[in-house]
C-alpha positions, 0 to 999 in steps of 0.5 A: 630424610626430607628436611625443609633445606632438602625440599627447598632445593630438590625440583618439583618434577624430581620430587615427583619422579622419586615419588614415583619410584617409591610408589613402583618399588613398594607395588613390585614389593606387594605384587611379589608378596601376594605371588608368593602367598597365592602359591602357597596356598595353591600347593598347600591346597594340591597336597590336600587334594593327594593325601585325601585320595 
């Protein structure tokens, strides 16, 4: 992937907004994860709360 003839010719600042975009794709990721997981348990805690009355 990042082969010292890759780093040698990619620009700093090119370098920097891939990185960029690596760091924002893999936060969207985790944001979407942890949405899912908070719905989850809020359905799975309303369920809890009819079948109890």
């Amino acid at each position: 992937m990042f082969t010292p003839y890759m780093l040698r010719t990619v620009s700093t600042w090119e370098a920097i907004s891939w990185l960029a975009m690596l760091v924002a794709a893999f936060a969207g990721v985790v944001v979407v994860v942890r949405t899912e997981l908070l719905l989850h348990r809020m359905k799975r805690a309303e369920d809890r709360d009819v079948s109890g009355t």
